[in-house]
TIPALO-254425 format. One record per residue (C-alpha): residue number from 1; residue in one letter; z, y, x. Coordinates in steps of 0.02 Angstrom, whole numbers. Layout:
N
+-----+-----+--------+--------+--------+
:   n : res :      w :      v :      u :
+-----+-----+--------+--------+--------+
: NUM :   A :      Z :      Y :      X :
...
+-----+-----+--------+--------+--------+
***
This chain:
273
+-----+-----+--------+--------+--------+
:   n : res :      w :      v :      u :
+-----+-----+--------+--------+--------+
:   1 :   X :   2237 :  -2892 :   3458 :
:   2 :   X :   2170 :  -2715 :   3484 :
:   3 :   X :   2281 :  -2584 :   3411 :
:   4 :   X :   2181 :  -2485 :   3273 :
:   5 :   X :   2304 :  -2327 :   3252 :
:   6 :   X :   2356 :  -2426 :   3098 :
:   7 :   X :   2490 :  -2568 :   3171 :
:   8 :   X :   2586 :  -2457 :   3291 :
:   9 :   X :   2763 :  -2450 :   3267 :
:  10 :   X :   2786 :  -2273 :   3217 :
:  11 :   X :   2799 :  -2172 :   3056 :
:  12 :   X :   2611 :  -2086 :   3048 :
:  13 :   X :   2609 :  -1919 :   2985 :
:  14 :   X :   2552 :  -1947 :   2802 :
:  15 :   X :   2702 :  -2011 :   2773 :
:  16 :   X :   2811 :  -1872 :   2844 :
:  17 :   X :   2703 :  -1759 :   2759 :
:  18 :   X :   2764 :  -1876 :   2563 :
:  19 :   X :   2905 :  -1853 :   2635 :
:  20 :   X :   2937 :  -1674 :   2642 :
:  21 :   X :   2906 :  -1684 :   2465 :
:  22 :   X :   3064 :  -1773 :   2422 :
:  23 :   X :   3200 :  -1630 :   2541 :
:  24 :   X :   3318 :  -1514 :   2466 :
:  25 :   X :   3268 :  -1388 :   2411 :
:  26 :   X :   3350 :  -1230 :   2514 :
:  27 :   X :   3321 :  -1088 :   2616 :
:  28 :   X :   3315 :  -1191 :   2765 :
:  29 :   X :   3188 :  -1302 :   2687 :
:  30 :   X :   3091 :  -1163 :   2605 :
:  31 :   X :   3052 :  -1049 :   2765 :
:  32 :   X :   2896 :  -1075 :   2855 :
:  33 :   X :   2969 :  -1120 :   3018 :
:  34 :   X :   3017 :  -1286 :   2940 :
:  35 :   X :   2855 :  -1317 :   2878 :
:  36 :   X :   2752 :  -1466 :   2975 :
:  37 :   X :   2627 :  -1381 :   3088 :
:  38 :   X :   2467 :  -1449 :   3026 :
:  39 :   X :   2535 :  -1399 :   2862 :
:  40 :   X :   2575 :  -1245 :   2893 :
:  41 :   X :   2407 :  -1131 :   2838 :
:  42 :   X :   2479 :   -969 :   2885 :
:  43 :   X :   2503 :  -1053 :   3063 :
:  44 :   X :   2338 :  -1131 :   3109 :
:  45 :   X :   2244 :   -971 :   3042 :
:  46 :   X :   2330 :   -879 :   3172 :
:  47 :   X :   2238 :   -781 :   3313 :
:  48 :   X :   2323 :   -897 :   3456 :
:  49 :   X :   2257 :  -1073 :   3345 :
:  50 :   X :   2071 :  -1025 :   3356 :
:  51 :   X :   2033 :  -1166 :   3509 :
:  52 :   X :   2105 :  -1289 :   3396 :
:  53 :   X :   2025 :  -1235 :   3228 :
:  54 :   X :   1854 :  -1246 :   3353 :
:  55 :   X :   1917 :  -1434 :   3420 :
:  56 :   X :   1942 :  -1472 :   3217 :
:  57 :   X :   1788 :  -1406 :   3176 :
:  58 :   X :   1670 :  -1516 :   3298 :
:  59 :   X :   1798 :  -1659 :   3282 :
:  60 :   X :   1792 :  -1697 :   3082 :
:  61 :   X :   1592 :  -1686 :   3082 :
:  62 :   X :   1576 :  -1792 :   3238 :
:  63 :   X :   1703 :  -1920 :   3167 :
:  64 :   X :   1620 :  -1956 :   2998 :
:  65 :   X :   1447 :  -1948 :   3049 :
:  66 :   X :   1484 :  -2085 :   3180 :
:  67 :   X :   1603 :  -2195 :   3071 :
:  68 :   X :   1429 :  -2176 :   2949 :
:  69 :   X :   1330 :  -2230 :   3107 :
:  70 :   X :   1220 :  -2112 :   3097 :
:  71 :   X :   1115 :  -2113 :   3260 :
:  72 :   X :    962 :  -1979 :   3256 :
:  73 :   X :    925 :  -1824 :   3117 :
:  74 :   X :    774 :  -1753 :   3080 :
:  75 :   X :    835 :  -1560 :   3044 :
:  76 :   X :    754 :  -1449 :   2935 :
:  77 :   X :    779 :  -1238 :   2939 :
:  78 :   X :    712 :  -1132 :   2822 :
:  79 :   X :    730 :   -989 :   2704 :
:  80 :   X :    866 :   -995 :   2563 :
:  81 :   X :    773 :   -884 :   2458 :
:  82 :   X :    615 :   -987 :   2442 :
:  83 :   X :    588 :  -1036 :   2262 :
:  84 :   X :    556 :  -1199 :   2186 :
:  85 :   X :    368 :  -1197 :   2107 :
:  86 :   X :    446 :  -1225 :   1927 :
:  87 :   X :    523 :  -1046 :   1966 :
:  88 :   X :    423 :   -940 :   2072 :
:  89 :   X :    423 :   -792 :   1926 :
:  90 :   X :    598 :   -778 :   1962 :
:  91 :   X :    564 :   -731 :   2156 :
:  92 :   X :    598 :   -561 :   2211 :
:  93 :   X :    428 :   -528 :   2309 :
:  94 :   X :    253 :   -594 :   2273 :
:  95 :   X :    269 :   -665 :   2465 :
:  96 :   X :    414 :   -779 :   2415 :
:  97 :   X :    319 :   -830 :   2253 :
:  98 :   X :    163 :   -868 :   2355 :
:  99 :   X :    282 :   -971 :   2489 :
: 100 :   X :    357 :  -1070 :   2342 :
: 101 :   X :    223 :  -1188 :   2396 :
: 102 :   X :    349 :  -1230 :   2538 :
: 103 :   X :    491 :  -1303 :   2435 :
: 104 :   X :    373 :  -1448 :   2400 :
: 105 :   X :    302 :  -1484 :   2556 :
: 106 :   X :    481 :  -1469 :   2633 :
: 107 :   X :    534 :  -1591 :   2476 :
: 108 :   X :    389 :  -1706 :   2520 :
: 109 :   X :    434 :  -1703 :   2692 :
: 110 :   X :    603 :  -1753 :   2681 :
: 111 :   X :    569 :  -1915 :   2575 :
: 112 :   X :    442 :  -1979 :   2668 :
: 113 :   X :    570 :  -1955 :   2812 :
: 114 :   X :    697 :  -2023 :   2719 :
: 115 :   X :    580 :  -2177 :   2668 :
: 116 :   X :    566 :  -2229 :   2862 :
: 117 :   X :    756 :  -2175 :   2877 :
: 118 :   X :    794 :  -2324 :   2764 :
: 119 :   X :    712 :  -2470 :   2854 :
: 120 :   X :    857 :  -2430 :   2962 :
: 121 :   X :    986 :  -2434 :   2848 :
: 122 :   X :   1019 :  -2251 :   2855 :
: 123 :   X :   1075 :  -2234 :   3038 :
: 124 :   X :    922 :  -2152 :   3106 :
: 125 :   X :    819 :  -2001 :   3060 :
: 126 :   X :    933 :  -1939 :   2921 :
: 127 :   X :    889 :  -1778 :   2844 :
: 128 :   X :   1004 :  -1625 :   2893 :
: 129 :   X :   1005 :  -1462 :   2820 :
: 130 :   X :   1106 :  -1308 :   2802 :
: 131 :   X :   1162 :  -1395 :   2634 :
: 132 :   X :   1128 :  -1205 :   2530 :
: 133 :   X :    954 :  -1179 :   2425 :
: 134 :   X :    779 :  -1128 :   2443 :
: 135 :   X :    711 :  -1262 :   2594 :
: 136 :   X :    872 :  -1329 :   2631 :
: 137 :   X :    881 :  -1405 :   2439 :
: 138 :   X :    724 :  -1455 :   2476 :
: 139 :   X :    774 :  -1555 :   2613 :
: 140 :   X :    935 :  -1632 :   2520 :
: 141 :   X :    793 :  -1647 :   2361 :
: 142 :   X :    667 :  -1750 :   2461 :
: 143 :   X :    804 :  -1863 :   2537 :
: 144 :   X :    851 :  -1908 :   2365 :
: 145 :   X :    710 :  -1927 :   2280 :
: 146 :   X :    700 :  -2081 :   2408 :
: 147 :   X :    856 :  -2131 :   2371 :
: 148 :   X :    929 :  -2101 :   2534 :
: 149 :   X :   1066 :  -1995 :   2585 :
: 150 :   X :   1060 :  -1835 :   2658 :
: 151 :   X :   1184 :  -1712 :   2775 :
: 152 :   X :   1214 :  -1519 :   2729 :
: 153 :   X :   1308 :  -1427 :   2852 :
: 154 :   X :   1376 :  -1274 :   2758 :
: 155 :   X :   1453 :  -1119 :   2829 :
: 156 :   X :   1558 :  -1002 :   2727 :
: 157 :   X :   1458 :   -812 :   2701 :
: 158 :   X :   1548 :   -666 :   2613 :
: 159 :   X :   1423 :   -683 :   2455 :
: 160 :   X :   1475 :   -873 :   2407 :
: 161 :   X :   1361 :  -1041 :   2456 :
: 162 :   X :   1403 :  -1177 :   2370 :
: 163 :   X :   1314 :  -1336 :   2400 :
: 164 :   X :   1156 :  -1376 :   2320 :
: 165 :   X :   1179 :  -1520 :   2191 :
: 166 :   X :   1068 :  -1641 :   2327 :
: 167 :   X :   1187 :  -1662 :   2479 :
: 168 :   X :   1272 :  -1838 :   2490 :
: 169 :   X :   1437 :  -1769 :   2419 :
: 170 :   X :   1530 :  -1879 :   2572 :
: 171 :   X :   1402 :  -1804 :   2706 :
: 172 :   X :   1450 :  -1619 :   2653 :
: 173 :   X :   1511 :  -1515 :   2776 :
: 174 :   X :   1599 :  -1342 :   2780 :
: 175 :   X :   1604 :  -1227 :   2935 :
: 176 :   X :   1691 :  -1049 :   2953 :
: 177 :   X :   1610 :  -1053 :   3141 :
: 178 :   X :   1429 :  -1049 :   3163 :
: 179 :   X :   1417 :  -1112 :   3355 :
: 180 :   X :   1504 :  -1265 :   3313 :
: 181 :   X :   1370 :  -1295 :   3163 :
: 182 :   X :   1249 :  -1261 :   3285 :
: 183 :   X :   1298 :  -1389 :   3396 :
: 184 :   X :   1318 :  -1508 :   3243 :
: 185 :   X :   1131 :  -1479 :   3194 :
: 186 :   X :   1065 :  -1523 :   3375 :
: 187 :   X :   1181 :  -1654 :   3443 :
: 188 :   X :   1076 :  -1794 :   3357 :
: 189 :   X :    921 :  -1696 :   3324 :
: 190 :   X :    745 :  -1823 :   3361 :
: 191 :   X :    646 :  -1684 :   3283 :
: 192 :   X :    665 :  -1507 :   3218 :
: 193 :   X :    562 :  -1448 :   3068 :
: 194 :   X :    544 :  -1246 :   3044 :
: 195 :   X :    484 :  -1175 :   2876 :
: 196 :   X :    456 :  -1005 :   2823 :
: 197 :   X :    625 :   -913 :   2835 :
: 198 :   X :    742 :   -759 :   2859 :
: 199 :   X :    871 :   -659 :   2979 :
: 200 :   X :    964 :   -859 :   2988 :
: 201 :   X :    791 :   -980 :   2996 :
: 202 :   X :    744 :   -863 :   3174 :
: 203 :   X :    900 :   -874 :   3238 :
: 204 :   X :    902 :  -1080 :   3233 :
: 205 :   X :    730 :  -1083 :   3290 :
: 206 :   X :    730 :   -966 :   3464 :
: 207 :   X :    913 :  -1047 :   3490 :
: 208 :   X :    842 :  -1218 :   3483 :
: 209 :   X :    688 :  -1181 :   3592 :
: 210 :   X :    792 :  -1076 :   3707 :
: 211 :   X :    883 :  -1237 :   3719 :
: 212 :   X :    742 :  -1332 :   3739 :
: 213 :   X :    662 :  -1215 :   3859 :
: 214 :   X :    794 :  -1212 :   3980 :
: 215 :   X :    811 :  -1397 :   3997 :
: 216 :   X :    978 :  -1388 :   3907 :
: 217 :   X :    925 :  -1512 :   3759 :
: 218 :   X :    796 :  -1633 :   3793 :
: 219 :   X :    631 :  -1588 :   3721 :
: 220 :   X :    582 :  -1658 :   3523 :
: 221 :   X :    432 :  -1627 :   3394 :
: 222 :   X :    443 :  -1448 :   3358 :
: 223 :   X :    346 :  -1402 :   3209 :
: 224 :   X :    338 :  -1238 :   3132 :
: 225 :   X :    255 :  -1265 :   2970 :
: 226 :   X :    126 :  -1134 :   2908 :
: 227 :   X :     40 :  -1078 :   3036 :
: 228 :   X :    -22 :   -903 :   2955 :
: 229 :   X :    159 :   -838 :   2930 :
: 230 :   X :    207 :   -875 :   3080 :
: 231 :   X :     83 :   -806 :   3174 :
: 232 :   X :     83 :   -653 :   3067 :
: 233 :   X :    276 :   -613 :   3100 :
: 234 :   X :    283 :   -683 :   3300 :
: 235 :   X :    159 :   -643 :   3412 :
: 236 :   X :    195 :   -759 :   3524 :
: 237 :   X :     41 :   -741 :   3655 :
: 238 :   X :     84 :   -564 :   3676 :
: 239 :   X :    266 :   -630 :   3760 :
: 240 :   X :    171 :   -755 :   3869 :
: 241 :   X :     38 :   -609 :   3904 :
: 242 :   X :    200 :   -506 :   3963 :
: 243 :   X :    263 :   -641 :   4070 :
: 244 :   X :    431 :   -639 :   3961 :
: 245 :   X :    392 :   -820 :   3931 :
: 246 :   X :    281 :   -932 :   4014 :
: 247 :   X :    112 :   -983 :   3935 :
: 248 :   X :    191 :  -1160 :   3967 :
: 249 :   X :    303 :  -1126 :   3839 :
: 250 :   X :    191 :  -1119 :   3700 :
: 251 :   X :    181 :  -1300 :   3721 :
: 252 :   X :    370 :  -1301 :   3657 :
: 253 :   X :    316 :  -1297 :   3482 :
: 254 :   X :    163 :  -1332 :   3343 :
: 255 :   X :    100 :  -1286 :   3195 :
: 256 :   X :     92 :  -1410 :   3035 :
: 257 :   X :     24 :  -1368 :   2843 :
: 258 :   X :     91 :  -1526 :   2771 :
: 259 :   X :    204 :  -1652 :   2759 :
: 260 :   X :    109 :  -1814 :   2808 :
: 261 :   X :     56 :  -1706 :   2965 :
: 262 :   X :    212 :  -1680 :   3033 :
: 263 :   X :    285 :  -1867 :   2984 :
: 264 :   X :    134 :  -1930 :   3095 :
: 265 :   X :    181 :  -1809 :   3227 :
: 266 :   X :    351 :  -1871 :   3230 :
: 267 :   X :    311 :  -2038 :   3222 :
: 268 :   X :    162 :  -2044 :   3381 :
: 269 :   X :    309 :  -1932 :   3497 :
: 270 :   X :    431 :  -2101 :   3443 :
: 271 :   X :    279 :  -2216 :   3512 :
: 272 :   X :    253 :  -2124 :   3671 :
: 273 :   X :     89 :  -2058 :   3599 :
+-----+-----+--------+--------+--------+
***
C-alpha cells in the first residue's frame, strides 16, 4: 500500500509539538533555544529564515488550492476604493461615485463566471481576487451570489485589510510578500479581468502583460473593462508610436463595457474562436 505520510513509523511533529506542553517547567525548558524550530516565531522571522518564509508562502497556497482541485482561475484586479452603488455618496471623488457602476458589472461578472465554474464542480475558472473591497468584493460578491466559492489572496498593508465578508473562508489567503501573491494570481490564470483601479490595479496589469509579452506566461483573454478610463489615463498608441512597445502589442489586451461581453470573450478564446 502507498505510504500517505500518515502510516510511517515515526512520531510526526504535532505530536511533539502536545508534547512540549506536558515538560517541566524550568529555565532549561523556558529559553528559546529549546523551543521547536517551527515554533519558534522569533526564529523564523529572522533575517537568515526569509528563503524559507518565501518556500512557506508559495507552498501553503499551492497545497490547498490543489488538494481543492482547483484547475484554472479567472482573476479579477481592480480598485479597492470603488464603491458599491447602494453607497456611492460615501465616495471621496465624484470619479469614484461615477465608477461605482463598476462594482456591479465586476459582481455580474463574477457570477456568471462562477455559474459556468460550477458545471465543473468548482475545479475550473474559479474566481480570484485580492480578497480586500471595492472590485475585489465584487468579485468574492458575484461568486456567491452563484453559490460558488471564491479565492482572496490577501497581503498584509500598514493601514489594516481584512477580508471582505465574500471570500470562501477556507480559500482565504494571507501574504506578507507580494511576488509570491503574484505568482499565486497567475499560476492558474485562463483569463485576467482589469477594472478601473489605483497605484496596486497598474501594477498587476503591466506585470501580467509584461509577462505575457515576453513569452514568459502563455497568452489569455485580457480585458480591460471601460474603455474611456483607460484610454484617458494610458495612452497606449503614443508607446507603440515611440517604438517602446510594438504596435503588435496592442493586440495583448481589449476593451469590454460589460459583463456578458467579456464571459463571451472568454468563452470563444476556450473554443479556439
Amino acid at each position: 500500500m502507498k505510504d500517505d505520510g500518515r502510516n510511517h513509523p515515526f512520531r510526526d511533529s504535532q505530536q511533539d509539538v502536545a508534547a512540549t506542553h506536558r515538560i517541566p517547567d524550568t529555565p532549561q525548558t523556558r529559553a528559546p533555544a529549546y523551543r521547536l524550530a517551527f515554533t519558534d516565531d522569533d526564529f523564523m522571522c529572522r533575517e537568515e529564515l526569509r528563503p524559507v518564509r518565501l518556500q512557506l508562502e508559495l507552498l501553503k497556497p499551492q497545497m490547498i488550492l490543489d488538494e481543492r482541485g482547483i484547475e484554472s482561475t479567472i482573476v479579477m484586479f481592480g480598485g479597492s476604493r470603488i464603491p458599491e452603488p447602494a453607497k456611492k455618496d460615501t465616495a471621496r471623488t465624484k470619479t469614484l461615485a461615477e465608477l461605482s457602476s463598476f462594482y456591479d458589472e465586476a459582481r455580474k461578472f463574477a457570477r456568471l463566471m462562477t455559474e459556468r465554474s460550477m458545471e465543473s464542480y468548482g475545479r475550473e475558472d474559479v474566481i480570484v481576487t485580492g480578497g480586500g473591497p471595492g472590485v475585489m468584493e465584487a468579485g468574492n460578491r458575484g461568486a456567491a451570489d452563484a453559490g460558488g466559492s471564491s479565492i482572496g489572496l490577501n497581503i498584509v498593508l500598514p493601514h489594516e485589510q481584512a477580508p471582505n465578508e465574500y471570500v470562501t473562508p477556507d480559500l482565504c489567503f494571507n501574504f506578507h510578500y507580494f511576488a509570491i501573491r503574484k505568482m499565486h494570481f497567475l499560476m492558474r490564470a485562463k483569463a485576467v479581468c482589469i477594472f478601473p483601479g489605483g497605484f496596486g490595479t497598474l501594477d498587476e496589469m503591466f506585470e501580467s502583460l509584461t509577462l505575457i509579452q515576453t513569452g514568459r506566461m502563455r497568452r489569455v483573454p485580457f480585458l480591460l473593462f471601460g474603455r474611456a478610463f483607460w484610454e484617458k489615463i494610458i495612452n497606449w498608441e503614443v508607446l507603440a508610436e515611440a517604438g517602446t512597445i510594438s504596435a503588435e502589442d496592442l493586440d495583448l489586451f481589449q476593451y469590454v463595457e460589460t459583463a456578458e461581453e467579456a464571459v463571451k470573450i472568454i468563452g470563444d478564446w476556450d473554443h479556439g474562436c
